[in-house]
N, CA, C and O atoms as a Tinker XYZ file with bonds, in Angstrom:
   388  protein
     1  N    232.885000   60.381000 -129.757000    73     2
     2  CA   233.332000   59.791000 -128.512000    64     1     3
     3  C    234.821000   59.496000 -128.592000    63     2     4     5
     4  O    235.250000   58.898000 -129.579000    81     3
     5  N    235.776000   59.945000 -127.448000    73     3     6
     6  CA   236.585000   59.592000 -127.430000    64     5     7
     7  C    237.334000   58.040000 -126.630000    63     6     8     9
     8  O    237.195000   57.831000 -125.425000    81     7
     9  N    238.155000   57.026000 -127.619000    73     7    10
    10  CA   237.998000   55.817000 -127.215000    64     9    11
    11  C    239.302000   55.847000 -127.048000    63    10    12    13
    12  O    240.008000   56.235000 -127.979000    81    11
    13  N    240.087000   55.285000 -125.351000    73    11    14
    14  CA   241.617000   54.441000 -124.876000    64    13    15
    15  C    241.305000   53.612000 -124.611000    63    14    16    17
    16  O    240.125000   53.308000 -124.435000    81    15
    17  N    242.644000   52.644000 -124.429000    73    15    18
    18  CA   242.429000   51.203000 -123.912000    64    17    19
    19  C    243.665000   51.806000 -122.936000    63    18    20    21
    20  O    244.612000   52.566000 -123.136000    81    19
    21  N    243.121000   51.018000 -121.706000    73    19    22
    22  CA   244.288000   51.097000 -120.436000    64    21    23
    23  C    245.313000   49.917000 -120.879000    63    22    24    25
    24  O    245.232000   48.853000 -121.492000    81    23
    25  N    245.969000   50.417000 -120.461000    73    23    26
    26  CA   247.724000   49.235000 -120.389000    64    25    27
    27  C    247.246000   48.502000 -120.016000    63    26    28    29
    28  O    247.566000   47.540000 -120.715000    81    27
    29  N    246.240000   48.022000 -118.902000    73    27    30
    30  CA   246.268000   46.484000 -118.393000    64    29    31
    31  C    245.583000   45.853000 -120.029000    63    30    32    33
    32  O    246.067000   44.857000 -120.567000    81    31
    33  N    244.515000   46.571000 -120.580000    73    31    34
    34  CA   243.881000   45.905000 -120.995000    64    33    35
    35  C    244.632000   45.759000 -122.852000    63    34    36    37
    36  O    244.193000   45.248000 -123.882000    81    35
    37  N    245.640000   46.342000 -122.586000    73    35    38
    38  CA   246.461000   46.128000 -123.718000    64    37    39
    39  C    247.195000   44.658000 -123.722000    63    38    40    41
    40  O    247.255000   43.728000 -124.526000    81    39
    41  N    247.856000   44.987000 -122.087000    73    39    42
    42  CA   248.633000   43.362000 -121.996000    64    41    43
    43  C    247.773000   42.325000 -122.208000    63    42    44    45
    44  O    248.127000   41.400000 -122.939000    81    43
    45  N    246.195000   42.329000 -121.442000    73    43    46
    46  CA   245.325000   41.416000 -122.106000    64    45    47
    47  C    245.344000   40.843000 -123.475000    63    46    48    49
    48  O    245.351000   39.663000 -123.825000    81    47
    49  N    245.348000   41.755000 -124.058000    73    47    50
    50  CA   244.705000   41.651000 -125.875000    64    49    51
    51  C    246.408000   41.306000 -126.504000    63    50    52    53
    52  O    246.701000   40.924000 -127.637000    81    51
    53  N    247.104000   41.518000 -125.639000    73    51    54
    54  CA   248.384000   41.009000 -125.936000    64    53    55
    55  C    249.001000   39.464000 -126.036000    63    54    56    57
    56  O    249.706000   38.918000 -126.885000    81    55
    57  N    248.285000   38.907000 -124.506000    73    55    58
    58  CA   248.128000   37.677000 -123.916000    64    57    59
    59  C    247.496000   36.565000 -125.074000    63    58    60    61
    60  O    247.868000   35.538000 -125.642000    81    59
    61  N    246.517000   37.296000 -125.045000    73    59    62
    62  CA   244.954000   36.161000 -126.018000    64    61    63
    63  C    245.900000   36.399000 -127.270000    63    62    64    65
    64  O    246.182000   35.329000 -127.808000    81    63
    65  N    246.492000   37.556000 -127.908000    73    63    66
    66  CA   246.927000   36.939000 -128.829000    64    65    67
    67  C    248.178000   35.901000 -128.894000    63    66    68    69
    68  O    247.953000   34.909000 -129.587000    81    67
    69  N    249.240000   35.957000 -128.390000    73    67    70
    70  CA   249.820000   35.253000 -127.936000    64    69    71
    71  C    249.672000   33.315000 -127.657000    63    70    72    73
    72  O    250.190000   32.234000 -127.937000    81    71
    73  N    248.559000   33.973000 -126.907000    73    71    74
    74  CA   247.857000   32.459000 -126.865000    64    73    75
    75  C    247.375000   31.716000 -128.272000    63    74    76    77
    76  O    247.817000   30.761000 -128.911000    81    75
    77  N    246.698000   32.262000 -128.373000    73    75    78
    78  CA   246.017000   31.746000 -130.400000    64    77    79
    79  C    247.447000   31.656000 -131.060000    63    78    80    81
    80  O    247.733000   30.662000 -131.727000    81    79
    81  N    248.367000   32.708000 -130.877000    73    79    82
    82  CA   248.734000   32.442000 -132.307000    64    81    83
    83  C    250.100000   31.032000 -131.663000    63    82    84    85
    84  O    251.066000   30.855000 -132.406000    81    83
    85  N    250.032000   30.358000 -130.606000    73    83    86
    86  CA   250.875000   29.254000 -130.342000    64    85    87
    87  C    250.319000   28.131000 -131.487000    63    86    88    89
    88  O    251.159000   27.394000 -132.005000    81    87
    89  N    248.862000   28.009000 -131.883000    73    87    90
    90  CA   248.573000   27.126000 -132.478000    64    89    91
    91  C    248.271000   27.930000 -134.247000    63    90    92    93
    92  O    248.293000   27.521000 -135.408000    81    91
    93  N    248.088000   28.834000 -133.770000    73    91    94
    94  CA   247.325000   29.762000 -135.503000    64    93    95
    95  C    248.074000   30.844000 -135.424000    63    94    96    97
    96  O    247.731000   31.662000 -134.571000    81    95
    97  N    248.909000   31.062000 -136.006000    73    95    98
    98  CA   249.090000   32.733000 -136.186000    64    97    99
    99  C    248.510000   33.900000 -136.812000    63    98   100   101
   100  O    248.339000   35.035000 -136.366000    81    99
   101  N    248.146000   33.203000 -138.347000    73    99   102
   102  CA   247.449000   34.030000 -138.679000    64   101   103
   103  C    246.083000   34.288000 -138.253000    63   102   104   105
   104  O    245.534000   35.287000 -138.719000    81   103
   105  N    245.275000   33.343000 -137.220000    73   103   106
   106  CA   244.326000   33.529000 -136.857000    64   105   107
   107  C    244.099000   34.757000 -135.814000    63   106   108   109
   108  O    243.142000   35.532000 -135.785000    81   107
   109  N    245.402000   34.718000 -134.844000    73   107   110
   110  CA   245.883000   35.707000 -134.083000    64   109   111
   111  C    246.089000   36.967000 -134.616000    63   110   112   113
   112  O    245.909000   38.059000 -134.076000    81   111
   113  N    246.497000   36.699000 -135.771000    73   111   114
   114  CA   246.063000   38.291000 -136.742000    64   113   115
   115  C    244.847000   38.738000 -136.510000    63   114   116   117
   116  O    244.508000   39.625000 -135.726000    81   115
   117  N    244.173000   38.072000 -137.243000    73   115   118
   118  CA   242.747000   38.770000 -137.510000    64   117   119
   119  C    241.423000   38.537000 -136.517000    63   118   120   121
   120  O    240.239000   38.866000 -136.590000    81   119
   121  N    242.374000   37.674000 -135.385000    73   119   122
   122  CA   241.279000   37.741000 -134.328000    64   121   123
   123  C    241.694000   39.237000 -133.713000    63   122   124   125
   124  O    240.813000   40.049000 -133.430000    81   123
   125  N    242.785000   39.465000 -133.572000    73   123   126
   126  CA   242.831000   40.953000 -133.013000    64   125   127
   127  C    242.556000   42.403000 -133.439000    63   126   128   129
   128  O    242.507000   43.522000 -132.927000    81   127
   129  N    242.436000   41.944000 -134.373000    73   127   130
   130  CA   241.354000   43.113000 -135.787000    64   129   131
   131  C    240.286000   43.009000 -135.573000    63   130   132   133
   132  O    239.650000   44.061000 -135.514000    81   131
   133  N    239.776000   42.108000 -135.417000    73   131   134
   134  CA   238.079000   41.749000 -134.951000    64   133   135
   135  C    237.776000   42.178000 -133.540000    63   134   136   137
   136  O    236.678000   42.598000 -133.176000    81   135
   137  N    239.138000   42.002000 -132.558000    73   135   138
   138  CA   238.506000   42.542000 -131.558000    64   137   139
   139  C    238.666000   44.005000 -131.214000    63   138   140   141
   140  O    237.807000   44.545000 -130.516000    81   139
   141  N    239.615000   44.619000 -131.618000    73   139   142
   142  CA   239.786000   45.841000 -131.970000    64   141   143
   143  C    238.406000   46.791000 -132.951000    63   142   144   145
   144  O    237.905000   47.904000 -132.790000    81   143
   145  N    238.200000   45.782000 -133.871000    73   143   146
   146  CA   236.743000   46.670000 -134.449000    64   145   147
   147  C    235.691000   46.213000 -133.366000    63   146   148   149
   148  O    234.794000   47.047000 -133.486000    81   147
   149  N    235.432000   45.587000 -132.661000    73   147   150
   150  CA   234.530000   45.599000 -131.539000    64   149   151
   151  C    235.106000   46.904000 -130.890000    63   150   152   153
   152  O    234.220000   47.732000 -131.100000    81   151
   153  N    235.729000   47.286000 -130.474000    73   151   154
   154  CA   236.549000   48.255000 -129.447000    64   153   155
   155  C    236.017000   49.240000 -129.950000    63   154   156   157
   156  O    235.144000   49.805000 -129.291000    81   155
   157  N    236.308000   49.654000 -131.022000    73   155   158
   158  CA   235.692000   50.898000 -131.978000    64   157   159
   159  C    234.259000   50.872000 -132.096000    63   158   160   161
   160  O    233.874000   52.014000 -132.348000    81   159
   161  N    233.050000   49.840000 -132.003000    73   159   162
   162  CA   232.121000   50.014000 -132.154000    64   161   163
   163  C    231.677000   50.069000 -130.812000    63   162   164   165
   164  O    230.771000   50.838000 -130.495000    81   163
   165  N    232.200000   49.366000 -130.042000    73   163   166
   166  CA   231.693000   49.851000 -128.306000    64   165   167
   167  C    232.265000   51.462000 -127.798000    63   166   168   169
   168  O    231.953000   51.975000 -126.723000    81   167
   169  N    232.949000   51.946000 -128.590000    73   167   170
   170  CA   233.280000   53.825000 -128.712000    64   169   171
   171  C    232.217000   54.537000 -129.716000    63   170   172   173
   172  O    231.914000   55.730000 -129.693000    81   171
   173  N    231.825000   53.758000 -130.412000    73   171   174
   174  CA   230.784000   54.492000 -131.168000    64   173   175
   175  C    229.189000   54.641000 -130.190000    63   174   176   177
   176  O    228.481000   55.636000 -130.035000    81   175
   177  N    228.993000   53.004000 -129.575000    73   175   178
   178  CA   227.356000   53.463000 -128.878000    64   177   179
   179  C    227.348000   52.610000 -127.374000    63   178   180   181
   180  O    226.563000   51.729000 -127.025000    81   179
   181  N    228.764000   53.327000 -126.450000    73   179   182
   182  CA   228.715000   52.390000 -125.282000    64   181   183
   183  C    227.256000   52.366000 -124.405000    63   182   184   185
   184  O    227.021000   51.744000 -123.368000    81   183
   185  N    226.361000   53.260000 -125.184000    73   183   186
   186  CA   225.327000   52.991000 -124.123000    64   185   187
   187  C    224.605000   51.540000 -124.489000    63   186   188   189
   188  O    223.918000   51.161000 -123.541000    81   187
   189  N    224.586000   50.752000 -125.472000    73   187   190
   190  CA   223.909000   49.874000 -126.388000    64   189   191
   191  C    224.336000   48.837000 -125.399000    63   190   192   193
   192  O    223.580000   47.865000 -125.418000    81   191
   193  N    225.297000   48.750000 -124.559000    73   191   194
   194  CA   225.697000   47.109000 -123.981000    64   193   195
   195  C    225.517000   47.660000 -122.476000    63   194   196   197
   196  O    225.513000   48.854000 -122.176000    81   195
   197  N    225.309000   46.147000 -121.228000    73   195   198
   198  CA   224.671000   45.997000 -120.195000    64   197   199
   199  C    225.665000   46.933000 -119.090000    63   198   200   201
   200  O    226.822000   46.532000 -118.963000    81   199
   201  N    225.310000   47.966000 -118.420000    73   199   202
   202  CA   225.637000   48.243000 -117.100000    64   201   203
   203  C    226.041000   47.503000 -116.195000    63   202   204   205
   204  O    225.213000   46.711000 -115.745000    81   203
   205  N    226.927000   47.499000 -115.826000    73   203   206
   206  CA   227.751000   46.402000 -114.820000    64   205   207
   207  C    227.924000   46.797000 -113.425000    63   206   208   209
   208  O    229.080000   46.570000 -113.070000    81   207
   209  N    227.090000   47.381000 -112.360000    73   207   210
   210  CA   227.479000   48.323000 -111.319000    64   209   211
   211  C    228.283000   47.403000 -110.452000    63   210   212   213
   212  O    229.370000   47.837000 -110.071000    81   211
   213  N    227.865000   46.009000 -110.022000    73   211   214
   214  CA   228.745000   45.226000 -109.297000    64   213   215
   215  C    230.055000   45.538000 -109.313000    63   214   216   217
   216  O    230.712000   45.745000 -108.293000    81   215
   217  N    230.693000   45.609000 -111.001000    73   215   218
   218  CA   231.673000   46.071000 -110.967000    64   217   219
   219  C    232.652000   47.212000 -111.100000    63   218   220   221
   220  O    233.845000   47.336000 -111.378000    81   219
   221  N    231.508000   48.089000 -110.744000    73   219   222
   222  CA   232.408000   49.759000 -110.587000    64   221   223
   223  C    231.298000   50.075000 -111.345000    63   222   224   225
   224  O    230.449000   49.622000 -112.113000    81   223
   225  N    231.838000   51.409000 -110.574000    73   223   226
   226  CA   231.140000   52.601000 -111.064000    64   225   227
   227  C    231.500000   53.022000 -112.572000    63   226   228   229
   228  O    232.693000   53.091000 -112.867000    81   227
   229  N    230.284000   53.377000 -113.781000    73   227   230
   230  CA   230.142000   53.309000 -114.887000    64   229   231
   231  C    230.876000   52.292000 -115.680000    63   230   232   233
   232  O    231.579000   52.614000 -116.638000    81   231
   233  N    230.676000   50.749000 -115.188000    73   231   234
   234  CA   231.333000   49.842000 -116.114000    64   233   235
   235  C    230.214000   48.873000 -116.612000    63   234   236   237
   236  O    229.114000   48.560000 -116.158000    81   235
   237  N    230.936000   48.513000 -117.742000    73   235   238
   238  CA   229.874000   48.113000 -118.538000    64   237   239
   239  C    230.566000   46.806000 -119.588000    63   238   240   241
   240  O    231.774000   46.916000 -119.799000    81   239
   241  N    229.986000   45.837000 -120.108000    73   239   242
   242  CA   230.758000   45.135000 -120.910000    64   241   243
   243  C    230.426000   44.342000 -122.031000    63   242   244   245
   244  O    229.460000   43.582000 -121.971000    81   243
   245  N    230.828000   44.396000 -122.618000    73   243   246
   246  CA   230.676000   43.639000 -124.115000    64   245   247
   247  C    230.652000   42.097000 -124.059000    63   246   248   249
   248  O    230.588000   41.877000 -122.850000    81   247
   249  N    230.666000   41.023000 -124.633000    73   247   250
   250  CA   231.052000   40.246000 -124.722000    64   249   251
   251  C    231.366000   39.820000 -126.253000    63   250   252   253
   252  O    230.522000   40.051000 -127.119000    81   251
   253  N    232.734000   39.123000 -126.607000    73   251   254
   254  CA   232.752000   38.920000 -127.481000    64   253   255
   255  C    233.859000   37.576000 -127.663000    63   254   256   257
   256  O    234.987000   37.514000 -127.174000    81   255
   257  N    233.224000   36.607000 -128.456000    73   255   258
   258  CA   233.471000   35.553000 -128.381000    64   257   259
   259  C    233.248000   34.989000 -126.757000    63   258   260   261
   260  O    232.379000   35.397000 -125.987000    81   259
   261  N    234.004000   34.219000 -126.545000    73   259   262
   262  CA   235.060000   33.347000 -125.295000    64   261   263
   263  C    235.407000   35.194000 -124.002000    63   262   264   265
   264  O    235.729000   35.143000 -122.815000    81   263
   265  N    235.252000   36.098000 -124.574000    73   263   266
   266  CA   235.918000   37.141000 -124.268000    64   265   267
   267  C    234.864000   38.188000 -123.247000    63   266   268   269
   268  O    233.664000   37.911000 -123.271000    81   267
   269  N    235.280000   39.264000 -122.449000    73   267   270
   270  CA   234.419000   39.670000 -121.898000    64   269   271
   271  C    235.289000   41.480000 -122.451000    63   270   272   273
   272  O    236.455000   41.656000 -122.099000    81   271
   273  N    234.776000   42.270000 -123.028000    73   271   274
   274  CA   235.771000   43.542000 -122.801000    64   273   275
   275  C    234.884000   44.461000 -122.051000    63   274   276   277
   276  O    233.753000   44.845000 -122.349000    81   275
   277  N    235.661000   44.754000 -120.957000    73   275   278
   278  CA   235.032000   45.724000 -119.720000    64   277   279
   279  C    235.190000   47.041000 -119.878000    63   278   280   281
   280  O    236.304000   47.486000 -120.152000    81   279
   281  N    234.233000   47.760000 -119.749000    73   279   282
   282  CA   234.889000   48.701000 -120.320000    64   281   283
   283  C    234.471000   49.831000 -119.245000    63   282   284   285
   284  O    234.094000   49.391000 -118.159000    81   283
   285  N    234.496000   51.524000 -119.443000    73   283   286
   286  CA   233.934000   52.502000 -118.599000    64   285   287
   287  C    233.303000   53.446000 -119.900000    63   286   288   289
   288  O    233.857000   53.659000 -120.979000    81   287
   289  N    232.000000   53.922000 -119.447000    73   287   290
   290  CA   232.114000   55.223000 -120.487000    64   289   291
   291  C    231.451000   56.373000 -119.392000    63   290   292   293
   292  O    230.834000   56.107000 -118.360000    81   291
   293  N    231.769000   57.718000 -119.935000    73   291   294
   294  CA   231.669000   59.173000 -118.719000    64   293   295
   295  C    231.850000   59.465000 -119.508000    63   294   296   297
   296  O    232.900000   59.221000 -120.101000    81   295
   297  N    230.517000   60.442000 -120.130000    73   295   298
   298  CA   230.348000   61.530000 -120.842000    64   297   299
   299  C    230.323000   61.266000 -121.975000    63   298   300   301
   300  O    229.249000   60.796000 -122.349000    81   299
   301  N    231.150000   61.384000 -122.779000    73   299   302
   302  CA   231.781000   61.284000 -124.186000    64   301   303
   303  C    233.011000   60.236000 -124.305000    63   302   304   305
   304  O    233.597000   59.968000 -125.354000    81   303
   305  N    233.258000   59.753000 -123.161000    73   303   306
   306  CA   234.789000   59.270000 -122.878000    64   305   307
   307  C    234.454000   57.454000 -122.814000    63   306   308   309
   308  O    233.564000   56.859000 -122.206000    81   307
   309  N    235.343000   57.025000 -123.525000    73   307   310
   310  CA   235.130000   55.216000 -123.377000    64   309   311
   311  C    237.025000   54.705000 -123.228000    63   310   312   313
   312  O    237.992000   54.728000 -123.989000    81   311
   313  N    236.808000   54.342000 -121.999000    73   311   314
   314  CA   237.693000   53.417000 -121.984000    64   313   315
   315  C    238.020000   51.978000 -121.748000    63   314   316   317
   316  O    237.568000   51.515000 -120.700000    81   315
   317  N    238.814000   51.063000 -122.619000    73   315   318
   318  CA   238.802000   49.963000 -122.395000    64   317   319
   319  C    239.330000   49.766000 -121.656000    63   318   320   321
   320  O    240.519000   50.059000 -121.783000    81   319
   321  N    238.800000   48.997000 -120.045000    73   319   322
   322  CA   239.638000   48.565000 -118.621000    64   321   323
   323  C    240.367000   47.616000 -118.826000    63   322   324   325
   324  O    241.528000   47.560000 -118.421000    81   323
   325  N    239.611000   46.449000 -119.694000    73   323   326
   326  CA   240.308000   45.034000 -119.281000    64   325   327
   327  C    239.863000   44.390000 -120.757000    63   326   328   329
   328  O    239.276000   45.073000 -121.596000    81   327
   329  N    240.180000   43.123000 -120.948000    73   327   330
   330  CA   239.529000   41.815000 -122.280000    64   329   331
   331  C    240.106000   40.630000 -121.118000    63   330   332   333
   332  O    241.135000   40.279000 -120.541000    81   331
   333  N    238.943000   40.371000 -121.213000    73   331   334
   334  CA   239.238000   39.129000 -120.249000    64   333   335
   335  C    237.929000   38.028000 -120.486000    63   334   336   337
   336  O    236.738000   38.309000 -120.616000    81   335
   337  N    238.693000   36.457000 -120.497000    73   335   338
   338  CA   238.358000   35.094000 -120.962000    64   337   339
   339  C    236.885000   35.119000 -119.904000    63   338   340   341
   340  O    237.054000   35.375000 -118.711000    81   339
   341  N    235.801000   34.904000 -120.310000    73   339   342
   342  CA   234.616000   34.923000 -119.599000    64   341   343
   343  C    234.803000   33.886000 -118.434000    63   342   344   345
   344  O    234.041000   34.080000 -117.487000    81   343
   345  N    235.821000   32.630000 -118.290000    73   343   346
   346  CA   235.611000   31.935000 -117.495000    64   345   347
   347  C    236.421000   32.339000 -116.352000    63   346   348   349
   348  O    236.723000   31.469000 -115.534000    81   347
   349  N    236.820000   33.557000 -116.182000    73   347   350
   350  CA   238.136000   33.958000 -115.210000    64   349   351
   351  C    236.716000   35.096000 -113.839000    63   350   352   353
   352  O    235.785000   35.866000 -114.077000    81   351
   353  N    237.025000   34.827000 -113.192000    73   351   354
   354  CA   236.676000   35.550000 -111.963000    64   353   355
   355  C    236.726000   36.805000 -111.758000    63   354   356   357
   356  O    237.358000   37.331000 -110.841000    81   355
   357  N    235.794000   37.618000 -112.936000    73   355   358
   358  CA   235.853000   38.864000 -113.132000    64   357   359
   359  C    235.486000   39.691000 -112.027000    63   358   360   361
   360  O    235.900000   40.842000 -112.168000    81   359
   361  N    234.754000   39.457000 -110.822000    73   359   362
   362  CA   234.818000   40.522000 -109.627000    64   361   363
   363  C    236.035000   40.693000 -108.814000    63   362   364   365
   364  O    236.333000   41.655000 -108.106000    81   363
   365  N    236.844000   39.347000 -109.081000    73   363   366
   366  CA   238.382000   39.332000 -107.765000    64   365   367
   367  C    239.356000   40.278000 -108.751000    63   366   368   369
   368  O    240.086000   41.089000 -108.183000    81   367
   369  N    239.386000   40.188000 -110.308000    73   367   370
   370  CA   240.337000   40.588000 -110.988000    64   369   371
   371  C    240.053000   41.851000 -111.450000    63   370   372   373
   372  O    240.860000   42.424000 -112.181000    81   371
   373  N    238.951000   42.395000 -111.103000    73   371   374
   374  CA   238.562000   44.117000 -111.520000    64   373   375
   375  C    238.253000   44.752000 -110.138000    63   374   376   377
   376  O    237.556000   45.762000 -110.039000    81   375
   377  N    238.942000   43.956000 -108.809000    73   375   378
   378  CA   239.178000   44.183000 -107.407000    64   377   379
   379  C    239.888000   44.665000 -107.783000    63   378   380   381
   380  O    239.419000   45.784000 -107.988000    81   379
   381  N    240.988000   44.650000 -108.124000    73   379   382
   382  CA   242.438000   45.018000 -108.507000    64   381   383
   383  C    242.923000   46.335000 -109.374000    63   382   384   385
   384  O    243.865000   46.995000 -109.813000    81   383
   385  N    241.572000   46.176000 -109.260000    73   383   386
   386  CA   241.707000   47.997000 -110.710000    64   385   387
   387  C    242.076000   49.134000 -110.178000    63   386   388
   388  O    242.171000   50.142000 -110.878000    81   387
């Protein structure tokens, strides 16, 4: 399977780290390794996590930690849309996609 992450969902994973590492840095390290090997294992078996049709067509999402990563998969193809904080208003902000 082939696995991208879209730019938005880069600035995301950019953000959260950012955020953590104001208080932890090195935690901000290796929380983004952790979520990155999630990334890679949701490219290995995106069929394994819940169908999301509410929010588009072939999306689907993980959750991990505090975190939601949205993702698409078609065919062979997985891409990461978004990483976004579970408490944020994920139908107004994947309006926007």
């Amino acid at each position: 399977m082939g696995l991208t992450i879209s730019p938005a969902a880069i600035y995301d994973i950019e953000s959260i780290s950012d955020h953590i590492a104001q208080d932890n840095p090195a935690r901000a390290l290796s929380f983004i390794s952790e979520l990155y090997n999630q990334c890679q294992r949701i490219g290995e078996s995106p069929e394994a996590y819940q169908k999301r049709p509410e929010l588009g067509r072939d999306v689907r999402i993980s959750a991990y930690g505090k975190y939601l990563i949205v993702f698409t998969a078609i065919q062979r193809n997985v891409r990461i849309e978004r990483v976004l904080h579970g408490a944020r208003n994920i139908l107004r902000l994947l309006a926007h996609r």
